[in-house]
NUMIGU-831870 format. One record per residue (C-alpha): residue number from 0; residue in three letters; chain; x, y, z. Coordinates in nm, 2 decimals, m for minus. Example, Ala and Ser with C-alpha at 12.3 -4.5 7.8 and 13.67 -1.06 7.14 Angstrom:
# NUMIGU-831870
 num residuo cadena      X      Y      Z
   0     ALA      A   1.23  m0.45   0.78
   1     SER      A   1.37  m0.11   0.71
This chain:
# NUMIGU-831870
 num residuo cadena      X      Y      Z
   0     UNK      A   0.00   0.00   0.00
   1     UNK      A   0.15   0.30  m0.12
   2     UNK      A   0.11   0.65   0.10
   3     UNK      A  m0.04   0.97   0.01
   4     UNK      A   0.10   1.35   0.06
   5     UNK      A  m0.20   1.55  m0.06
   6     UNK      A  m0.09   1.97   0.02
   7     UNK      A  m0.43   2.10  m0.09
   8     UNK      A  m0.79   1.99   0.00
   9     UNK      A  m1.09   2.25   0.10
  10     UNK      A  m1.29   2.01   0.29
  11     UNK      A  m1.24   2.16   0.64
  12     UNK      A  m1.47   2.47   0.51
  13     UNK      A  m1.69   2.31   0.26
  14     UNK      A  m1.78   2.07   0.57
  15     UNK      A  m1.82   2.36   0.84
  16     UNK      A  m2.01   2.52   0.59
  17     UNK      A  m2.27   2.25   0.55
  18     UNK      A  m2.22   2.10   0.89
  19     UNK      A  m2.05   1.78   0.83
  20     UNK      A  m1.81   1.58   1.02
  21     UNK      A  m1.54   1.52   0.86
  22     UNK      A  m1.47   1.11   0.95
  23     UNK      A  m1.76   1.03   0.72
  24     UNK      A  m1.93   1.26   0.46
  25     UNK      A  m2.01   1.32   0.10
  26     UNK      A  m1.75   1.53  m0.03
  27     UNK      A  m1.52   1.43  m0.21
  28     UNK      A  m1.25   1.40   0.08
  29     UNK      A  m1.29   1.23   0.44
  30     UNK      A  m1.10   1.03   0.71
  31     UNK      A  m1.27   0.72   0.61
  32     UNK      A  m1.16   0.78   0.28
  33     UNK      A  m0.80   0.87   0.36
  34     UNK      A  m0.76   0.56   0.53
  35     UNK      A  m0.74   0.34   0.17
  36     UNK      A  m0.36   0.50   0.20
  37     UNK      A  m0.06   0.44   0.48
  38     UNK      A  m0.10   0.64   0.74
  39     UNK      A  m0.15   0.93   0.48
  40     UNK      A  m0.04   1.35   0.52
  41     UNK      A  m0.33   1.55   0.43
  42     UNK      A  m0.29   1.94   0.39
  43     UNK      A  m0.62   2.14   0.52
  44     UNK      A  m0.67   2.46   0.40
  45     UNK      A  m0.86   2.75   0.48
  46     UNK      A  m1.08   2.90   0.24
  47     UNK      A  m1.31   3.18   0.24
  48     UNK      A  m1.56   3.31  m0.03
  49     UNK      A  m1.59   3.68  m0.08
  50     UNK      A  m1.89   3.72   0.17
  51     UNK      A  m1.68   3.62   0.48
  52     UNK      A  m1.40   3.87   0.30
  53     UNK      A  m1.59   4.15   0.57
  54     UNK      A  m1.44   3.96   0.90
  55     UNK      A  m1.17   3.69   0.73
  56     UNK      A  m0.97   3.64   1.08
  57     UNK      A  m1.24   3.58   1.25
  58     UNK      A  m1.43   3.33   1.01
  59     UNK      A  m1.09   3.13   0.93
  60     UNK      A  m1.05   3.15   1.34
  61     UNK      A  m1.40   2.96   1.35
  62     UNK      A  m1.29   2.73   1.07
  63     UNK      A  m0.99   2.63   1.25
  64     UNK      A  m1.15   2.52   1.57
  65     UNK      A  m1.39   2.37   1.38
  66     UNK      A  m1.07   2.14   1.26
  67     UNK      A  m0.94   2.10   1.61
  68     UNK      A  m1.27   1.94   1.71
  69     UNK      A  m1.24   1.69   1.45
  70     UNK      A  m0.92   1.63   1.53
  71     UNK      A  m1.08   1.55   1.93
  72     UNK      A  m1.35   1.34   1.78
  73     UNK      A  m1.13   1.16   1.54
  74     UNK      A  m0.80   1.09   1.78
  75     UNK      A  m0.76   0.70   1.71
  76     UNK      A  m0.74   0.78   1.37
  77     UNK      A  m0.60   1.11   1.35
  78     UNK      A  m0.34   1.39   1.42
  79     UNK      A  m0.26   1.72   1.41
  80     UNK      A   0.09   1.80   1.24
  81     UNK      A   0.32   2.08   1.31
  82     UNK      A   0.65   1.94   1.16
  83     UNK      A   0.81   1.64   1.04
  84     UNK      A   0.85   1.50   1.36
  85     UNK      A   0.50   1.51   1.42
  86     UNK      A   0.42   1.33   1.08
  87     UNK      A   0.69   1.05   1.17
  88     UNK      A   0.50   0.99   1.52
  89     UNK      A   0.14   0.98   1.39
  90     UNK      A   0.32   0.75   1.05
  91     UNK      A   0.44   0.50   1.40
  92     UNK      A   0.06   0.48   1.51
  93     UNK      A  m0.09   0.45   1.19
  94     UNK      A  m0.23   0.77   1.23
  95     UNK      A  m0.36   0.98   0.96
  96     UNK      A  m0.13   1.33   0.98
  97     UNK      A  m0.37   1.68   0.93
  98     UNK      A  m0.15   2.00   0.86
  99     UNK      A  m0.35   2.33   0.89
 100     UNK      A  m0.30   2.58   0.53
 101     UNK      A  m0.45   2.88   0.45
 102     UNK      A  m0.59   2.95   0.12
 103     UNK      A  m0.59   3.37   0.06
 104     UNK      A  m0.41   3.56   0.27
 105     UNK      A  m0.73   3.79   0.33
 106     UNK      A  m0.68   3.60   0.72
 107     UNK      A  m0.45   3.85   0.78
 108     UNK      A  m0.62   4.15   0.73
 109     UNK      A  m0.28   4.35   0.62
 110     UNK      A  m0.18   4.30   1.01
 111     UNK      A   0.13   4.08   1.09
 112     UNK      A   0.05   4.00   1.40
 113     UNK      A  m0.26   3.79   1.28
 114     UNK      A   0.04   3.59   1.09
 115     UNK      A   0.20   3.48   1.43
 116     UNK      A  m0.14   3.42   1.60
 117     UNK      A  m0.24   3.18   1.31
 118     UNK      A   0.12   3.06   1.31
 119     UNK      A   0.05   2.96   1.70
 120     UNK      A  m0.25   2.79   1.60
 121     UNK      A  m0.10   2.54   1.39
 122     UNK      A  m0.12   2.73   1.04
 123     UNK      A   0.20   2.59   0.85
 124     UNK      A   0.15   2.73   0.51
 125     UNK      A  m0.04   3.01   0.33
 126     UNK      A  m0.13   3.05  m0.03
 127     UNK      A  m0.10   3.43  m0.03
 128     UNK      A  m0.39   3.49  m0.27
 129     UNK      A  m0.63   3.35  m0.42
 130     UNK      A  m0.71   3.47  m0.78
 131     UNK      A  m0.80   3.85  m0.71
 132     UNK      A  m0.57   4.12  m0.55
 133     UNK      A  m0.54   4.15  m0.17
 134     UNK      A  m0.33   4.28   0.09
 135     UNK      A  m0.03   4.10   0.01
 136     UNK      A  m0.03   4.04  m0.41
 137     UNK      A  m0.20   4.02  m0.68
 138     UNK      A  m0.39   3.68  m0.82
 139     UNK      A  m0.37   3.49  m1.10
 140     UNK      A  m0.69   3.70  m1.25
 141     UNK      A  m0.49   4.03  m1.21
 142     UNK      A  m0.28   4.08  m1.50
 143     UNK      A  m0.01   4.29  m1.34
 144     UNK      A   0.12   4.37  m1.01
 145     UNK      A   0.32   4.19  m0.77
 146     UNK      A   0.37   4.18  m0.38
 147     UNK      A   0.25   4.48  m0.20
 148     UNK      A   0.48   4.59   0.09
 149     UNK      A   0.29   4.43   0.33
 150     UNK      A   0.37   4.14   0.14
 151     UNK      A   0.67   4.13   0.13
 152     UNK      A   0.69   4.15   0.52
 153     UNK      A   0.51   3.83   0.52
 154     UNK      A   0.74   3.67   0.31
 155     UNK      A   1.01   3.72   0.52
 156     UNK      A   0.81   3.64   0.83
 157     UNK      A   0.69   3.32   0.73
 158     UNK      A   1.02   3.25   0.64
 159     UNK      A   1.14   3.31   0.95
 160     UNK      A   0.86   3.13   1.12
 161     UNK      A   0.94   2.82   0.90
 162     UNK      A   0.61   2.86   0.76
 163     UNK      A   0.59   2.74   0.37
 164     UNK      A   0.49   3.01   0.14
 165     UNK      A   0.24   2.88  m0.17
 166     UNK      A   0.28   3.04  m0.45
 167     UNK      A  m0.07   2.89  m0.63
 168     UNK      A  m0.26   3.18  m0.77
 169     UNK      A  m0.05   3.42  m0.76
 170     UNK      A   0.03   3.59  m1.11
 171     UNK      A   0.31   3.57  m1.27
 172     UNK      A   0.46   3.92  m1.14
 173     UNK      A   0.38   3.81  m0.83
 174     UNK      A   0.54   3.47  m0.85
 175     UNK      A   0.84   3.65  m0.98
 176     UNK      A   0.90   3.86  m0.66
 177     UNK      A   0.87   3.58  m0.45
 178     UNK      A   1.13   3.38  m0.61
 179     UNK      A   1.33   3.60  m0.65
 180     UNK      A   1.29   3.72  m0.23
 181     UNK      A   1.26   3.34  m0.13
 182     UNK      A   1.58   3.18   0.07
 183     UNK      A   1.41   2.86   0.17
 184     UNK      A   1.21   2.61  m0.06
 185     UNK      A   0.85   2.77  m0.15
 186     UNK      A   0.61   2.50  m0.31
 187     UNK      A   0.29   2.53  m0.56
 188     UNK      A   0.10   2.36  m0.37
 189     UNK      A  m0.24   2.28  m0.64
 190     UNK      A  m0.10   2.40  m1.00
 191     UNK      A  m0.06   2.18  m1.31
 192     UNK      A   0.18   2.28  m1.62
 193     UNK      A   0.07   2.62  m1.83
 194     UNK      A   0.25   2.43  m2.15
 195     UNK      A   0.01   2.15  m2.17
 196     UNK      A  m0.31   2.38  m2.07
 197     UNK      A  m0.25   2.73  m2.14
 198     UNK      A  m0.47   2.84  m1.77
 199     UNK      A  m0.32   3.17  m1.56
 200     UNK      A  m0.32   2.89  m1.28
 201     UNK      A  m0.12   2.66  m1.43
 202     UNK      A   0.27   2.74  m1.40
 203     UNK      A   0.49   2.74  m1.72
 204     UNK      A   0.82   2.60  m1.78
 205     UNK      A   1.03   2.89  m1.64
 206     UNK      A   0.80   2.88  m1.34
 207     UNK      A   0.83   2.54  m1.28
 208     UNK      A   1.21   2.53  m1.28
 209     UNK      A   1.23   2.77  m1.04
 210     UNK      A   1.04   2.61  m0.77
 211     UNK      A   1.25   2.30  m0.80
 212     UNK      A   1.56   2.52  m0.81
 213     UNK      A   1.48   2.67  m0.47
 214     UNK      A   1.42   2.29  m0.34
 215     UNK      A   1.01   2.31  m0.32
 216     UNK      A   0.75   2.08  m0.49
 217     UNK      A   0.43   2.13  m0.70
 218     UNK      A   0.11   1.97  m0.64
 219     UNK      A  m0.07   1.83  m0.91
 220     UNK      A  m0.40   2.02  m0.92
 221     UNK      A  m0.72   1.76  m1.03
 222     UNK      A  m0.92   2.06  m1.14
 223     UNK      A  m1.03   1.94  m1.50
 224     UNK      A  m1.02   2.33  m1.65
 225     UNK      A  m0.68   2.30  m1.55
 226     UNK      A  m0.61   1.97  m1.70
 227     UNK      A  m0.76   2.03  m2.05
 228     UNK      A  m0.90   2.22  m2.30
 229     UNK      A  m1.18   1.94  m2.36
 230     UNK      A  m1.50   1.98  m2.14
 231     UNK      A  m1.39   1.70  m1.93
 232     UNK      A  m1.06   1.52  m1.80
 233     UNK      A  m0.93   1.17  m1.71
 234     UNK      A  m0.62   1.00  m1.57
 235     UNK      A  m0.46   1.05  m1.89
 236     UNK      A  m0.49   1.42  m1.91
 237     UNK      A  m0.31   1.41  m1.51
 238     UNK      A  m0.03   1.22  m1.67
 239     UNK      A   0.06   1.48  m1.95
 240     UNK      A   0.08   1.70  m1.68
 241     UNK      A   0.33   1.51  m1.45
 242     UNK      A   0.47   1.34  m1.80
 243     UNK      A   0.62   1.70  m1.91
 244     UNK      A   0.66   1.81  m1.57
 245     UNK      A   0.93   1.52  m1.51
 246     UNK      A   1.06   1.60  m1.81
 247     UNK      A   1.10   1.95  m1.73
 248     UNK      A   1.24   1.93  m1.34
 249     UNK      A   1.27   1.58  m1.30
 250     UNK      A   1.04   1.38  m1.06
 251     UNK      A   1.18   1.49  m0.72
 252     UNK      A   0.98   1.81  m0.77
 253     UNK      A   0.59   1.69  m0.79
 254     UNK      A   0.34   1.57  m0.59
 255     UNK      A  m0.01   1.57  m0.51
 256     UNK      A  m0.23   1.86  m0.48
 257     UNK      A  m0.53   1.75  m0.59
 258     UNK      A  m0.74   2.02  m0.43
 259     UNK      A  m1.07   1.80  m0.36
 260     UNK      A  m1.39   1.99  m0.26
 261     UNK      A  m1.23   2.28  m0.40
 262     UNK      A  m1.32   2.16  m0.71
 263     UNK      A  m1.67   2.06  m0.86
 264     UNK      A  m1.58   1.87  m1.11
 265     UNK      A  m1.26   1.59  m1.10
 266     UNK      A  m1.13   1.38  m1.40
 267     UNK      A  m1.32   1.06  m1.48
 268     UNK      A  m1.25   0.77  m1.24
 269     UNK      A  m1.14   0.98  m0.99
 270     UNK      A  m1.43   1.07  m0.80
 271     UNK      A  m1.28   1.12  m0.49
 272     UNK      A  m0.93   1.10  m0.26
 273     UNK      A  m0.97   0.73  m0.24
 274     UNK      A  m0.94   0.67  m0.63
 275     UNK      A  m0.63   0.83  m0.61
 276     UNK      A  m0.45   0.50  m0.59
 277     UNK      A  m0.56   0.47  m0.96
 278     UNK      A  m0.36   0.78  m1.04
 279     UNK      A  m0.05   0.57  m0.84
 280     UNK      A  m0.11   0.25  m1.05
 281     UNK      A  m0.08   0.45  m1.36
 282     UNK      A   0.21   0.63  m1.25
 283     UNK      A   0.39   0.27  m1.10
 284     UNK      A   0.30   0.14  m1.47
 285     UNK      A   0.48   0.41  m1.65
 286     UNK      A   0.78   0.46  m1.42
 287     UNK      A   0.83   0.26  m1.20
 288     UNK      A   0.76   0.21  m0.79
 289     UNK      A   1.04   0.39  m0.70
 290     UNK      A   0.89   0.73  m0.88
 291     UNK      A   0.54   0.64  m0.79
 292     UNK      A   0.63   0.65  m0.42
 293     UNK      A   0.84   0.96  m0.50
 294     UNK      A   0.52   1.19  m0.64
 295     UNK      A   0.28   1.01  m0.39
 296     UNK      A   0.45   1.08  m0.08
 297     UNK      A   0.85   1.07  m0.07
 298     UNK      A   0.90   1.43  m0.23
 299     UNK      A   0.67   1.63   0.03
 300     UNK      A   0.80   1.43   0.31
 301     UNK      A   1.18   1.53   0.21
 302     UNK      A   1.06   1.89   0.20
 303     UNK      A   0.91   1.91   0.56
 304     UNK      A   1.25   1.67   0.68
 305     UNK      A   1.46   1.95   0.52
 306     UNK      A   1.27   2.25   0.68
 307     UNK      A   1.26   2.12   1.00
């Protein structure tokens, strides 16, 4: 049984939202489902739509105990995550591992001090936008304009904090500044490859390279928009992706991102987190166990190690 690193799922607010637990539901992501894999890492992130925009601290507060209680009702199967060593005790109990993200850094509310307080929490890694300009940079809607100076305090903070900075959504001017500021790994945590489907989301070649340069990882995003230019995707459509992508920064530089129930629509035969394991077969086929456990797990695991 292979594992599973998975750096971005919105379940945690889709599942507050509509008052689910989150050991057994009908999203597209649960413990139950989770527990196909070996003791598996699951990023949790954070997301708000526009309407909470009015109070985002306190609404990504309320999502975050929400996650805490789950954690409390869930605690013979599951874990909270802070760092590597954490992962490494709940992998020695079978445990699944839960590490708190945050998508949008509209949390913050332009005030740094909400970036330690979230930091204190458990929050391990921010996406600093999501597709539209905010205190900290501009999205991958906004055509130009990159980090704001407030942003770029953050950058340097989270650094400091050992906090991993996501560079999904920004645009490209954005994405720029940040690699060019960055001194530790930063990772694309749900993005797919811009030369196979030409999306502002998706990163291109250039982009790509200069992620695995700086030592971080990209997630492959399921989002079928993202995947192709047909009006559906499968398993087929994922591998171009991580096909050009190995042969672009190799395959110590890609993982999963899938970013269930944050999407409404995933590739056929992939209908949720547990069907990933197809996704692993196919890439075990093509290249081998060794990669396969590489992209599933190995790479995002060497990343936290490293930044510990």
């Amino acid at each position: 049984m292979y594992g599973l690193f998975d750096t971005h799922c919105d379940t945690v607010s889709k599942a507050y939202e509509g008052e689910k637990q989150l050991f057994n539901n009908n999203l597209q992501l649960d413990f139950k489902k989770l527990l196909e894999y070996n003791a598996p890492v699951q990023f949790f992130a954070i997301w708000l739509s526009k309407k909470f925009y009015v109070d985002a601290y306190a609404e990504t507060v309320k999502r975050i105990n929400y996650y805490y209680e789950q954690v409390e009702k869930n605690k013979d199967i599951f874990a909270h995550a802070n760092s590597y060593s954490d992962i490494v005790e709940n992998k020695k109990n079978g445990k699944i591992s839960g590490i708190l993200s945050i998508e949008g850094g509209e949390a913050l509310e332009g005030k740094i001090e909400n970036l330690y307080t979230l930091h204190n929490m458990g929050v391990r890694a921010i996406t600093l936008t999501w597709n539209h300009k905010n205190e900290i940079a501009n999205g991958a809607a906004e055509p130009m304009g990159g980090l704001t100076d407030f942003g770029r305090e953050v950058v340097t903070e989270m650094e400091n904090l050992g906090m991993f900075i996501d560079v999904s959504h920004l645009n490209d001017d954005s994405f720029w500044e940040v690699a060019r500021m960055a001194s530790k790994p930063f990772i694309a945590s749900h993005s797919n490859s811009r030369k196979i489907t030409n999306v502002r989301r998706n990163l291109t070649d250039a982009q790509m390279k200069a992620v695995a340069q700086n030592g971080g990882v990209i997630g492959i995003n399921l989002c079928p928009t993202f995947l192709s230019n047909r009006n559906y995707a499968d398993i087929s459509d994922v591998m171009l992706h991580i096909d050009h992508m190995i042969k672009v920064v190799g395959c110590d530089y890609i993982g999963f991102g899938c970013d269930f129930d944050g999407i409404d629509d995933t590739p056929r035969d992939i209908n949720d987190v547990s069907h990933i394991n197809k996704l692993i077969s196919a890439l075990d086929k093509k290249y081998g166990s060794s990669v396969a456990a590489k992209i599933s797990e190995e790479n995002f695991l060497r990343l936290l190690c490293n930044n510990s």
